[in-house]
Every structure is written in structure tokens, then in C-alpha cells.
C-alpha positions as CSV (number, residue, x, y, z in Angstrom):
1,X,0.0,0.0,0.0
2,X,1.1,3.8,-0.8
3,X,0.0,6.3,1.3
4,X,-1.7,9.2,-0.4
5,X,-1.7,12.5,2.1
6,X,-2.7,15.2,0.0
7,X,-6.6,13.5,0.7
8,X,-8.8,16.5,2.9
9,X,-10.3,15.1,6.1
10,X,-9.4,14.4,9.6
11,X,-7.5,10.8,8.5
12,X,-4.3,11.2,6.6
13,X,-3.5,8.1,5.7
14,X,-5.1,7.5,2.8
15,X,-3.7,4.4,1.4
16,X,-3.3,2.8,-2.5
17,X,-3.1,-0.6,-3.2
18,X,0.5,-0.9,-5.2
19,X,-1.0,-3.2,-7.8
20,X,-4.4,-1.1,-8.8
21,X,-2.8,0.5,-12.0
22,X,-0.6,-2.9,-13.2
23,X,-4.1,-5.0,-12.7
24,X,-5.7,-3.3,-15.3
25,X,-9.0,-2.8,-13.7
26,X,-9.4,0.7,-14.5
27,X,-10.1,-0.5,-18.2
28,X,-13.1,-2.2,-17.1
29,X,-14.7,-0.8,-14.1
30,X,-16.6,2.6,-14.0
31,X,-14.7,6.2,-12.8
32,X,-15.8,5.3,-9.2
33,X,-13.6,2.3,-9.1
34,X,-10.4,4.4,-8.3
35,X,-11.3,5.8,-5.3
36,X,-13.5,2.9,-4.0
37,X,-10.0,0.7,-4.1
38,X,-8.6,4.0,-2.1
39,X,-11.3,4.0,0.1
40,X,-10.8,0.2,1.0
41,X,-7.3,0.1,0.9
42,X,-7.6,2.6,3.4
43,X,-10.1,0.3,5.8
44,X,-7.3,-2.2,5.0
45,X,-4.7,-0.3,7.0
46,X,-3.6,-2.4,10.7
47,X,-5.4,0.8,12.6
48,X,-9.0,0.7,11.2
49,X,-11.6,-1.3,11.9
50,X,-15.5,-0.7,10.5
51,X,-17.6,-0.6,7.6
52,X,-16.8,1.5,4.6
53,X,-19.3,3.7,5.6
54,X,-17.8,4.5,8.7
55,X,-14.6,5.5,7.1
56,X,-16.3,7.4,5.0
57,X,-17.7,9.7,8.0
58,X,-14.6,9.5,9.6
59,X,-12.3,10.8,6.6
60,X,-15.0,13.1,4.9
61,X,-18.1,13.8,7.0
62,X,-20.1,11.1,4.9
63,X,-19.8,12.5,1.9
64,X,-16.9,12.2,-1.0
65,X,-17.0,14.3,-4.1
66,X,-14.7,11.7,-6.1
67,X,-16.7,9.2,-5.2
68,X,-20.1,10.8,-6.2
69,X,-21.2,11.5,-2.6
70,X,-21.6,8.3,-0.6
71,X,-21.2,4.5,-1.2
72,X,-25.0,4.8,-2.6
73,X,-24.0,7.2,-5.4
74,X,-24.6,5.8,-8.9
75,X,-21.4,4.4,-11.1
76,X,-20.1,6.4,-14.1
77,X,-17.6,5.4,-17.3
78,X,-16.5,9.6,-17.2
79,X,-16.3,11.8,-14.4
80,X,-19.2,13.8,-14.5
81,X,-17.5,17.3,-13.0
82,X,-14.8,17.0,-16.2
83,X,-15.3,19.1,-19.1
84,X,-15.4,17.0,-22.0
85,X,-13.5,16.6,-24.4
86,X,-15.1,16.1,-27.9
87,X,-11.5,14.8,-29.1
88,X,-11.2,12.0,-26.6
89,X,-15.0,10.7,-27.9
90,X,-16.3,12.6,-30.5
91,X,-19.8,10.4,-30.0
92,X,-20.6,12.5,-27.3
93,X,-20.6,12.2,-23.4
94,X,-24.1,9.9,-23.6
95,X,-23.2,7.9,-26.1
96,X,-19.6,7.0,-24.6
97,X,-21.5,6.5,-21.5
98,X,-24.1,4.1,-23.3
99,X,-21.5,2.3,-25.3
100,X,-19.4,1.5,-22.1
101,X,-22.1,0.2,-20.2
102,X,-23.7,-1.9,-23.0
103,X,-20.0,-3.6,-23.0
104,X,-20.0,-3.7,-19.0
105,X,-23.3,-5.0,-19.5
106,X,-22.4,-7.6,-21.1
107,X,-19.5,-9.0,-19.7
108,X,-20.4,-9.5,-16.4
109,X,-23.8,-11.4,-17.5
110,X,-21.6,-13.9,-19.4
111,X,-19.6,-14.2,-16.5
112,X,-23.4,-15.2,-14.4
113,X,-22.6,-12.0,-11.9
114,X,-25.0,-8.7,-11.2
115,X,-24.3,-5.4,-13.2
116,X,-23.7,-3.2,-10.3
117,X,-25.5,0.6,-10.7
118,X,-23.9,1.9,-7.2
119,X,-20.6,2.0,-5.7
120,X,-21.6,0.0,-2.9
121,X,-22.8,-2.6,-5.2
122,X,-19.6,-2.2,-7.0
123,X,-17.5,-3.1,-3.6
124,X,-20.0,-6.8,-3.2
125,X,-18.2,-7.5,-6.6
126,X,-15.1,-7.1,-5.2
127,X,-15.5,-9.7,-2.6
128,X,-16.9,-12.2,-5.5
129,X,-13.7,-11.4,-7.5
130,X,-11.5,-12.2,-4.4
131,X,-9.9,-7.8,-4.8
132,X,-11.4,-8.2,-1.5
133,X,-12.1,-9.6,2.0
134,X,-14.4,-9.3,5.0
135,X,-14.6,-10.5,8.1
136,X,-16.1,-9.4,11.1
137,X,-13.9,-10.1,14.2
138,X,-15.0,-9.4,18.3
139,X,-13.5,-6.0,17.6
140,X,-15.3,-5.2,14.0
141,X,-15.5,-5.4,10.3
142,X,-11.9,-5.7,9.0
143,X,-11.2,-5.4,5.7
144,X,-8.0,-6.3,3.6
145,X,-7.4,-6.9,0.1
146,X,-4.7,-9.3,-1.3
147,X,-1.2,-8.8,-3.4
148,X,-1.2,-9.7,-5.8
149,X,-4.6,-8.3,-6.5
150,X,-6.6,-10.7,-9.2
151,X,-6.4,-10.1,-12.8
152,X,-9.7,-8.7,-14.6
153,X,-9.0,-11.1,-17.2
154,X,-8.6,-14.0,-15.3
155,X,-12.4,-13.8,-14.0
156,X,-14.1,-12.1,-16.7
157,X,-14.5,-13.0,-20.5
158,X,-13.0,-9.8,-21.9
159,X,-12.9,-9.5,-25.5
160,X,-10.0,-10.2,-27.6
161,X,-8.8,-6.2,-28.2
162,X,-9.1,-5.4,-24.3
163,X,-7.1,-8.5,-23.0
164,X,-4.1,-7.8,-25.9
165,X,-4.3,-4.3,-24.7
166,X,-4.2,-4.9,-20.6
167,X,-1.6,-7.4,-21.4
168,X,0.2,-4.6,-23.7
169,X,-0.2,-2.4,-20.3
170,X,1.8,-4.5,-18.1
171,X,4.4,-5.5,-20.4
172,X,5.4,-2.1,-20.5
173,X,4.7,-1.2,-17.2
174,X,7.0,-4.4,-16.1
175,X,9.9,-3.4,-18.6
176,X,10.0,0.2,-19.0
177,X,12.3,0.6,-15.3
178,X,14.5,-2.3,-16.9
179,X,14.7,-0.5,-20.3
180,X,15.5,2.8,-18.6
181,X,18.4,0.8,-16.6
182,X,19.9,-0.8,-19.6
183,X,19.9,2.3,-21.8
184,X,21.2,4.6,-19.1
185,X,24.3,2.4,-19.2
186,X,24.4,2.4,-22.9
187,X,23.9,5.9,-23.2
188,X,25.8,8.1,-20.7
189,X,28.4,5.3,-19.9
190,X,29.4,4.2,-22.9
191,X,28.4,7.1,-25.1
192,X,25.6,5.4,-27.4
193,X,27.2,2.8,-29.0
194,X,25.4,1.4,-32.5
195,X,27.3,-2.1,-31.0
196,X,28.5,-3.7,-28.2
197,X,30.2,-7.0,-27.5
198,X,28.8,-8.0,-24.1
199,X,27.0,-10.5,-22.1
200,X,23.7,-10.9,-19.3
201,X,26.4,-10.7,-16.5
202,X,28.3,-8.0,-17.7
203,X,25.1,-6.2,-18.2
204,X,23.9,-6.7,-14.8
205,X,26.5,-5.6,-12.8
206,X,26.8,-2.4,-14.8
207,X,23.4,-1.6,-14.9
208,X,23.1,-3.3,-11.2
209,X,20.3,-5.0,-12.4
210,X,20.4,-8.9,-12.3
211,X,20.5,-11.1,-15.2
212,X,17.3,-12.0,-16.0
213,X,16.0,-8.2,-15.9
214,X,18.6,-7.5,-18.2
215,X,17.4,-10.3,-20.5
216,X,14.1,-8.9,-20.4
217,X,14.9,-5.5,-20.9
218,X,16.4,-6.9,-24.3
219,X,13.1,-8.9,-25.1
220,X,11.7,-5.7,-24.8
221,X,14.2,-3.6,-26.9
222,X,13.9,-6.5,-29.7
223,X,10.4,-6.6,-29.2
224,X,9.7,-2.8,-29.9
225,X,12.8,-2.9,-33.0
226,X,14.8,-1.1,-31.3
227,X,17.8,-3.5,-30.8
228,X,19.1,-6.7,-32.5
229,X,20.9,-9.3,-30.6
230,X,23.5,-11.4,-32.4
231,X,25.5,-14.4,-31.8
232,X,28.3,-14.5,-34.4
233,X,27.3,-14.0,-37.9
234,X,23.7,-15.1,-36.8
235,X,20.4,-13.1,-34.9
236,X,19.9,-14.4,-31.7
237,X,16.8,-15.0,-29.7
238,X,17.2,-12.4,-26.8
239,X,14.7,-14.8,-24.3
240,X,17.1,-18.0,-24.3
241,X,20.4,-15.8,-23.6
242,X,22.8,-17.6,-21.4
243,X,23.9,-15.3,-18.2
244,X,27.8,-15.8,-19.1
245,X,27.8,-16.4,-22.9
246,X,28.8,-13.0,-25.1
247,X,26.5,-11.8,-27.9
248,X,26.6,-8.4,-29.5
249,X,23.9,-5.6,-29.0
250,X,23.4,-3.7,-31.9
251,X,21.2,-0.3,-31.2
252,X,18.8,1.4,-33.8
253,X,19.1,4.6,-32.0
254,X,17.4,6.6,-34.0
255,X,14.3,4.2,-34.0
256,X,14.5,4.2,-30.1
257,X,14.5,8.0,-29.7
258,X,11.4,7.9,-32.2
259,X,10.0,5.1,-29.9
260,X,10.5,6.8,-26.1
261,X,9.8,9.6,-24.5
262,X,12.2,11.4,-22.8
263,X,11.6,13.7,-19.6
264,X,14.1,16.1,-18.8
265,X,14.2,17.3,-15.5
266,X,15.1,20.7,-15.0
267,X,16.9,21.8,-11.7
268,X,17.0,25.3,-9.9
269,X,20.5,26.1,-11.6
270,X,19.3,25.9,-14.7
């Protein structure tokens, strides 16, 4: 869990489950989603114990504006307070609205559960999926949800285009750090080499990354086109590299710098 403390109210520690973004939920569930799995990784916390509701007079008098008022408020696929943005969904705010749930709709009656039309209904759901538990103890309702949390594509029959995309999501999400440790090395240590003579080990003690990050951090570079990986005269496959066996790197900078965005992070002096 992270804490968040910029949340108003008398309780300031707020709490995010770590794995809410990498689960790809947010792809599925209405707006209301995020801070319901806020709100109950919060009752999660060792020094709560009560109902949602509870918390939710404890932290803001009853009623939360991001969550649409109270745990009765009714589920939406756009924040309702947002200006829209015709560019986003040119079809208009009701008909994005209408076309989401007609797809939420769906899914969750193939799967045999209720469509939820409240957040409260929404957090039932989560106990079904297992994002979370319940149990009243002698001292109260305790909450806690698990890590890793459950994948929504693991209980739900998502179509084709969504589970390739939420899978797309935490590749990148898992490989992007390793990427950014590999090239660092490649870049400001040894000056952007198109090719390099080098191996897994030698990689991870540079980048001080271990072996098998490295590799995947290649996967990833091959994947994307950015790098080739040869043994000899012939390509190799970057997944079965050997930790201690040398193979050249060769670099398509100018396809990677097309590929990534770059932040640069500016500092008083300059």
C-alpha cells in the first residue's frame, strides 16, 4: 500500500493498493472504481476497523465528491465534473456513457454475476472477484485486500482487443524501469554505442540490475525494434540468452529515440 496524504479530512492516511494501475481494472470498471479501491485500501490499513461507511464519515463527513457522494451514489464510465472533451469521444458524453455500459453489460452477464448501478454494489463485486475480504472479528468489520490483487481477465470474458491491450499495459509497465536501466548504461556510460560486445552478466553488474532483468529489458528492446541481438554472424533469440555467454547488442538509436519519450528534469541552476 502507498499512502496518499494530499486526501482532505481528519485521517491522513489515505492508502493505494500498489498493484491497482498494473491490474488493469481501471479499463473495465466505471470512474468510481479508483477511489472505492482507495477508500478500502484505506479500511485495510492495521489501525481501522469498521464498515466503509464509517470510514467514509470518519475521513469526509459522509460524503466524497470523487466518489459521487456516498457508497449509494450511482457508477459512471467519465467523471461527471470534467469538461469534455469532444477529441477524446467525438460520440458525445451519452453515447460513450451508453456504449461502455452496454460492453460492462455484457460482460459481467456472461460471466453469471450482477451489473452493479452503485458504488456499494460495486465493492459486493469485489468480494466475489476475491480484490477483496471481509470478516467481522470481536473488535469489527476488517477489511483487507490481497497482493497480488486478481487479474480482470482472469475472472471475466474480456474480449479479444481489451485482454491484448491490458496485457500490452503491463508489459510495458513491467519493462519500462529495466529499459531505462539498460539504456542509461548504454547511453551516458558508454556514449551510445550502435554495437557492443557484451553479455547478461556483464550487463547486470553495470546496470546493477540482475541477469534476468537484463534479458528482459532486451526482449523488450527486440520486441519494440529497437535493438538486434547477435551471436556470431547469426540473430539471436534475446529470451534463451545464457547469463555468461557473449552476444553483440546492436542499437537502432534513432528508432529508439522515435520510440520513447524522454523527460528532462530541470533543476533550480538551470
Amino acid at each position: 500500500m502507498t499512502e496518499n496524504p494530499s486526501v482532505p479530512g481528519p485521517r491522513r492516511d489515505f492508502a493505494m493498493h500498489n498493484g491497482w494501475w498494473d491490474s488493469g481494472w481501471t479499463h473495465v470498471l466505471p470512474c468510481q472504481a479508483f477511489p472505492l479501491t482507495m477508500l478500502i485500501s484505506t479500511a485495510s490499513q492495521p489501525d481501522f476497523t469498521g464498515s466503509l461507511d464509517e470510514l467514509l464519515e470518519e475521513a469526509f463527513d459522509g460524503h466524497w465528491d470523487m466518489l459521487g457522494g456516498d457508497l449509494d451514489a450511482a457508477l459512471t464510465f467519465s467523471w461527471p465534473d470534467d469538461e469534455w472533451h469532444d477529441e477524446d469521444a467525438p460520440e458525445g458524453r451519452e453515447a460513450f456513457e451508453a456504449n461502455h455500459w452496454k460492453r460492462f453489460d455484457a460482460v459481467l452477464t456472461e460471466a453469471g454475476l450482477p451489473v452493479p448501478t452503485t458504488v456499494r454494489e460495486l465493492s459486493e463485486l469485489y468480494l466475489t472477484w476475491g480484490l477483496a475480504h471481509r470478516e467481522e472479528t470481536p473488535e469489527g468489520t476488517r477489511w483487507s485486500m490481497p497482493d497480488p490483487l486478481p487479474l480482470p481477465d482472469d475472472l471475466l470474458p474480456l474480449d479479444a482487443e481489451l485482454a491484448e491491450r491490458l496485457a500490452g499495459i503491463r508489459w510495458t509497465t513491467r519493462t519500462d524501469p529495466l529499459v531505462d536501466g539498460l539504456v542509461k548504461h548504454l547511453a551516458d556510460d558508454l556514449g551510445e554505442p550502435r554495437e557492443v560486445l557484451t553479455s547478461l552478466d556483464r550487463l547486470a553488474v553495470a546496470t546493477g540490475q540482475d541477469a534476468d532483468d537484463v534479458r528482459l529489458a532486451l526482449v523488450a528492446l527486440v520486441k519494440s525494434d529497437e535493438a538486434r541481438v547477435w551471436r556470431g554472424q547469426e540473430p539471436a533469440d534475446a529470451e534463451g540468452l545464457e547469463a555468461h555467454r557473449r552476444f553483440r547488442l546492436v542499437m537502432d538509436w534513432d528508432r529508439f529515440n522515435e520510440n520513447r519519450v524522454h523527460m528532462v528534469v530541470k533543476t533550480d541552476d538551470a
